[in-house]
C-alpha positions as CSV (number, residue, x, y, z in Angstrom):
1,X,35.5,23.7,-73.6
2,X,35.8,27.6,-74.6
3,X,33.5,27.4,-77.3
4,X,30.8,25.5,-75.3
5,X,28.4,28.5,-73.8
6,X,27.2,29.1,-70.3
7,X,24.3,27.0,-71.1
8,X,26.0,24.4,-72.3
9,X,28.6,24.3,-69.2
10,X,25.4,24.2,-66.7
11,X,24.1,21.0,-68.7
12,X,27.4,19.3,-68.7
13,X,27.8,19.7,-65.1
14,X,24.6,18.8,-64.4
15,X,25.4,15.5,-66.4
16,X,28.4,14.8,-65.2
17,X,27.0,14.8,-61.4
18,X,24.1,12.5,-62.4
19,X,26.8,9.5,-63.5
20,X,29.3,10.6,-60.5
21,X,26.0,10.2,-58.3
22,X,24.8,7.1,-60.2
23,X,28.3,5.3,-59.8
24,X,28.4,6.1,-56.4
25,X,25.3,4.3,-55.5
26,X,26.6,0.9,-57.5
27,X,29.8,0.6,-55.8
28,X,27.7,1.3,-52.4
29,X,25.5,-1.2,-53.3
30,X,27.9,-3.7,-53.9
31,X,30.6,-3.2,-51.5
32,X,27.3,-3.7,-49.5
33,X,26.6,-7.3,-50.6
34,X,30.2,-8.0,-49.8
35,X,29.8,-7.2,-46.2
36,X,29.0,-10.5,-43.9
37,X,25.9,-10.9,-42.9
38,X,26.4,-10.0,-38.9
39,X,27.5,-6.4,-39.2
40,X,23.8,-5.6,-41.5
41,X,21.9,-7.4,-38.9
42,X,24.0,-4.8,-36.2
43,X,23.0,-2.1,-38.5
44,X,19.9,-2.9,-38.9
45,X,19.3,-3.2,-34.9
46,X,21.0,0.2,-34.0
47,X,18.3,1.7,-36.5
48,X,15.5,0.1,-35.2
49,X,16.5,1.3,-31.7
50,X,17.2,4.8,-32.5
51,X,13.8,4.5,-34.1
52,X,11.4,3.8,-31.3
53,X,13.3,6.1,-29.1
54,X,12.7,8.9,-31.5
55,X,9.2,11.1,-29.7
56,X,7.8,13.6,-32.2
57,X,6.8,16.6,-30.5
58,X,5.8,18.2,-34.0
59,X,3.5,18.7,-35.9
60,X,0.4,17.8,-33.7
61,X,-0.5,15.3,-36.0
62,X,2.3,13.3,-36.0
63,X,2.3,9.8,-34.9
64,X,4.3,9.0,-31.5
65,X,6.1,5.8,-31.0
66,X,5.5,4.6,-27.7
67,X,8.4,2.1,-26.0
68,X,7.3,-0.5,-23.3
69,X,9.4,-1.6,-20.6
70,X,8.8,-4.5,-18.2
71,X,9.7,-4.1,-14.2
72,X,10.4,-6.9,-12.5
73,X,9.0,-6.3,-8.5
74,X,10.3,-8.7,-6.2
75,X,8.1,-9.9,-3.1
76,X,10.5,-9.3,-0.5
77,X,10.9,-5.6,-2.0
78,X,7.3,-5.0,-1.5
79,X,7.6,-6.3,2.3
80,X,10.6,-3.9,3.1
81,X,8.2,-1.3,1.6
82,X,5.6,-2.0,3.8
83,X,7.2,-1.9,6.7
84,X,9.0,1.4,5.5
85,X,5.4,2.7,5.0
86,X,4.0,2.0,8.7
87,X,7.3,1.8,11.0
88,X,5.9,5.5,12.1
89,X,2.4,4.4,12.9
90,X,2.8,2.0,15.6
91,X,3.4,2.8,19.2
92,X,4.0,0.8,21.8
93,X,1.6,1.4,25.1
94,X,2.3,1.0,28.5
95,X,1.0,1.2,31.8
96,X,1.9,3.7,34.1
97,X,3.5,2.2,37.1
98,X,1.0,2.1,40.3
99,X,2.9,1.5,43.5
100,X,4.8,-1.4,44.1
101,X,5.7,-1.0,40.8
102,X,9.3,0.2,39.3
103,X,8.5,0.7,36.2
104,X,5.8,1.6,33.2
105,X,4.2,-2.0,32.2
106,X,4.1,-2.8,28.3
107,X,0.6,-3.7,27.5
108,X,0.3,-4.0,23.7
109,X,1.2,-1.9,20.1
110,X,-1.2,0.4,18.6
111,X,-1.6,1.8,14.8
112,X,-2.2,5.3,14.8
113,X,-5.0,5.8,12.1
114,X,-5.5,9.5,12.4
115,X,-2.9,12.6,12.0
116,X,-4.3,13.9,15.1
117,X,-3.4,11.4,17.4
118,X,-6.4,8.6,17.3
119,X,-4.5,4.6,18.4
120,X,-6.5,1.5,18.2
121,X,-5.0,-1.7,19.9
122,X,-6.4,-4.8,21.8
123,X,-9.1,-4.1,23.8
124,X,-8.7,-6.8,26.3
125,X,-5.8,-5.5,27.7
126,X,-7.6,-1.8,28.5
127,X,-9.0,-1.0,31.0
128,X,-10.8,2.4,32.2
129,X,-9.0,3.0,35.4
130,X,-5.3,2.4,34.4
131,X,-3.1,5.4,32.7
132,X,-1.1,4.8,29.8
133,X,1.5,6.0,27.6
134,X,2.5,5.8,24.2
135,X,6.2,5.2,22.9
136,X,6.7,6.5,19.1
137,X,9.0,4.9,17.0
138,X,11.6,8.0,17.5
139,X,11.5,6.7,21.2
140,X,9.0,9.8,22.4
141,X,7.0,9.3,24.7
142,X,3.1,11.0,25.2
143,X,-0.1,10.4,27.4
144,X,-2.7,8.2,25.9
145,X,-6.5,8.7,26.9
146,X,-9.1,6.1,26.8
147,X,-11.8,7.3,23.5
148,X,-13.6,3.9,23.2
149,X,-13.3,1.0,25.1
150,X,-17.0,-1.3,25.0
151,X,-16.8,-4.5,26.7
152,X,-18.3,-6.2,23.5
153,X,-15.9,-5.0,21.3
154,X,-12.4,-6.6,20.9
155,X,-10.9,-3.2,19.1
156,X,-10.3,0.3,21.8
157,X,-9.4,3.5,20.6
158,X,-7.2,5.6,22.4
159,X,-6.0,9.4,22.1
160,X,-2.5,10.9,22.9
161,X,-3.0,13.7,24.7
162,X,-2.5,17.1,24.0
163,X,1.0,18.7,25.3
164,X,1.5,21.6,26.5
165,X,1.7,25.0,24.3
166,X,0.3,25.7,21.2
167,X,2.3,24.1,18.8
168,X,0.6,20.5,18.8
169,X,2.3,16.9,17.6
170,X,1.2,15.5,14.2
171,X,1.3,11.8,13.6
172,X,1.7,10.0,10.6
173,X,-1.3,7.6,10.2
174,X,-1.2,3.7,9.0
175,X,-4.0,3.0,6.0
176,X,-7.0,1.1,6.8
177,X,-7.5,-1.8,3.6
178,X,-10.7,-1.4,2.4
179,X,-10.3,-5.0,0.1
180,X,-11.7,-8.3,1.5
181,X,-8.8,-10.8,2.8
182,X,-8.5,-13.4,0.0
183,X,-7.3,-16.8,1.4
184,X,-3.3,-17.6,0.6
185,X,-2.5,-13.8,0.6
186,X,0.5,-12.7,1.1
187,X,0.6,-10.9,4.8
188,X,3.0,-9.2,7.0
189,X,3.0,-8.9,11.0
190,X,4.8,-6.1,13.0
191,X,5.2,-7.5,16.2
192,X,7.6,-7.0,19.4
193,X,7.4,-6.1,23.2
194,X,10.8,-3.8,22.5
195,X,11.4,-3.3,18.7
196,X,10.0,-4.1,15.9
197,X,10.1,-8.2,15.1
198,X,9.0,-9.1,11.5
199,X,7.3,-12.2,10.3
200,X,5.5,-13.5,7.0
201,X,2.6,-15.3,6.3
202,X,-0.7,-16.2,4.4
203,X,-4.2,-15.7,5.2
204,X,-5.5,-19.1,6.2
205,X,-8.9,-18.7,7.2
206,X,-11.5,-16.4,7.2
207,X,-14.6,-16.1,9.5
208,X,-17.9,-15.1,8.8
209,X,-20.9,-13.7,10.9
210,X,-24.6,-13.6,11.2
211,X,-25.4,-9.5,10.9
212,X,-29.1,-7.6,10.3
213,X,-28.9,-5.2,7.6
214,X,-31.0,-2.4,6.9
215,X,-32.3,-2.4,3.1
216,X,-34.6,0.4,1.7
217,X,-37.2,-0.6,0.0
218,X,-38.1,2.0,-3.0
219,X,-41.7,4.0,-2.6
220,X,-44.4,3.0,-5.2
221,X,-47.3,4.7,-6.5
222,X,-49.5,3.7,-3.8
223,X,-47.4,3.1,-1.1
224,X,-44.2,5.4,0.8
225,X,-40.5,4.8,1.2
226,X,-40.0,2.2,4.2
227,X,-37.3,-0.4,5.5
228,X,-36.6,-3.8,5.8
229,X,-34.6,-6.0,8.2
230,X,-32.7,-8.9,6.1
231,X,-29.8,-11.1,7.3
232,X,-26.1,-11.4,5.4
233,X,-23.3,-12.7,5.5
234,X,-20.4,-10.3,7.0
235,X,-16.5,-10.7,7.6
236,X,-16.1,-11.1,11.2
237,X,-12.0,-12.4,11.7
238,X,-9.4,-13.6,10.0
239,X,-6.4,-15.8,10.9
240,X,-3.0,-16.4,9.4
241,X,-0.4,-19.6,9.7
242,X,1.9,-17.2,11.8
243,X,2.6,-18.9,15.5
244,X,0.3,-16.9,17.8
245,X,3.6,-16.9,20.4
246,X,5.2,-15.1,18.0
247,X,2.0,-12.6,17.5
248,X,2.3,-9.4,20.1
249,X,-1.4,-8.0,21.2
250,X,-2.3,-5.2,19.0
251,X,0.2,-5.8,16.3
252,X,-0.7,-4.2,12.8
253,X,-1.0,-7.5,9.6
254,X,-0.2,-5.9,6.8
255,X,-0.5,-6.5,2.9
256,X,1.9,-5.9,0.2
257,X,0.4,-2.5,-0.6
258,X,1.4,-1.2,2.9
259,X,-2.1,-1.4,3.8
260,X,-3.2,-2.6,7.4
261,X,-6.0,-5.8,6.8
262,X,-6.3,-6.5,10.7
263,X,-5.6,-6.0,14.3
264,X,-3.8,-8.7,16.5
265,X,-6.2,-9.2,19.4
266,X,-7.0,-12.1,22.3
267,X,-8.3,-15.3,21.1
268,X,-10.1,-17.2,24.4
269,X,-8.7,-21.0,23.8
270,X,-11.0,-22.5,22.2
271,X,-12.6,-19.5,20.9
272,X,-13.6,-19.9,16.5
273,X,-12.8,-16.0,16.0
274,X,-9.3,-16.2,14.8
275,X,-6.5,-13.8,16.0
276,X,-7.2,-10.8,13.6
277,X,-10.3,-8.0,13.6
278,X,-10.4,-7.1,10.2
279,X,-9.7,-3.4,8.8
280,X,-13.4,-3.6,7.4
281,X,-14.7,-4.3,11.2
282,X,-12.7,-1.5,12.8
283,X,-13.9,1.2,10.7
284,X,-17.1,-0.1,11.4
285,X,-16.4,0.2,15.4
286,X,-15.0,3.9,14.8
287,X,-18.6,4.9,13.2
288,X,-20.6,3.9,16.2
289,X,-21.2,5.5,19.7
290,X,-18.7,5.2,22.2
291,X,-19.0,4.1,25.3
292,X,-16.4,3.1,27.7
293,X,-15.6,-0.1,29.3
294,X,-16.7,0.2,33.3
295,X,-14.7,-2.8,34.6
């Protein structure tokens, strides 16, 4: 070893390392085979893990692995949030007492479908010379005006009133469903002279109406834009297989998505119009005239 130079002692390392390096990876290999089959296949699962939880963030042009989970949503969930969603958008109205009376009457529920106060309920049960109130779900209690109330219409709008001072309530408005009812959905009806009483359903039936439509009718080259008058089809009611004794006046139906599909209003006996004005129908009513009920 003393007569070898520097050059020589670099090389022999060097050589040395390559068959320390080269017997390593033979006994790896076969203390490898050796091993039972169960532990590799645990090896081999930890690795694929840790690979597609591994998210580049560099270089730009690296590929990202992208891990998929699956969520499984229970029905009943989605009721409880539903009724989470719109427990602060009903209110319970009453009349005011009149004499002979001891107490405020309850009339119906309401949905409150504007942050500034706007209530719609059943319109049967309003009329133009009572007073009434409206009970919040925190148990408050505020003046309700009369905004729309047509004797045609099955659907009044009422106001609360404005308090006193400057600072004014806000209100936490329900969601009007702007999707068709599809028969055998899934619904949910917030009921209760008191408190709230829950119940679940389907949509059985769906009514449709006779209704004139204005269609445009494009300008040509020798003629100018005009209108026509043509007749569709349009979604009038709705009912459900809930029991109409267990269905208070005004009460919001509800789908899965929180949404409100339809109002609870009187049903004449024998009357085809279901139990429920549809969501699409009362935004319709809130984009005509108003004009109060007389009697």
């Amino acid at each position: 070893m003393e007569d070898l130079t520097k050059q020589q002692m670099v090389l022999l390392t060097l050589l040395v390392s390559f068959v320390t390096s080269m017997a390593t990876g033979i006994i790896t290999v076969a203390l490898m085979n050796q091993v039972p089959q169960t532990m590799t296949q645990t090896i081999n699962r930890v690795v694929e893990r840790t690979i597609e939880k591994v998210v580049p963030t560099t270089p730009v042009n690296t590929q990202t692995v992208v891990t998929k989970e699956t969520i499984v949503v229970k029905e009943e969930d989605k009721i409880v949030e539903s009724i989470g969603k719109n427990s602060d958008s009903i209110v319970r109205i009453y009349r005011t007492k009149v004499d002979g009376e001891t107490s405020d009457v309850f009339v119906a529920i309401g949905v409150i479908i504007s942050e500034d106060g706007n209530v719609v309920t059943d319109n049967y049960l309003i009329y133009s010379t009572s007073k009434y109130v409206g009970v919040l779900s925190d148990g408050s209690q505020l003046d309700l005006d009369i905004v729309r109330s047509e004797n045609s219409e099955k659907i009044a709008v009422l106001k609360f009133a404005k308090v006193a001072g400057d600072k004014q309530p806000t209100f936490k408005k329900a969601s009007l469903s702007e999707s068709v009812p599809q028969l055998g959905q899934t619904v949910i009806f917030v009921g209760g002279d008191a408190k709230n009483f829950v119940s679940t359903g389907i949509v059985s039936s769906v009514y449709m109406k006779d209704m004139k439509v204005i269609v445009p009718i494009e300008p040509t080259a020798s003629s100018t834009a005009t209108t026509t008058e043509k007749i569709e089809k349009v979604l009038s009611s709705l009912d459900t297989n809930l029991s109409s004794q267990s269905l208070t006046s005004g009460g919001p139906l509800l789908n899965l998505s929180g949404d409100v599909m339809g109002i609870k209003v009187f049903s004449s006996e024998g009357e085809k119009s279901g139990l429920f004005v549809p969501s699409i129908v009362i935004k319709n009513i809130l984009e005509t005239p108003v004009v109060l009920k007389t009697s």
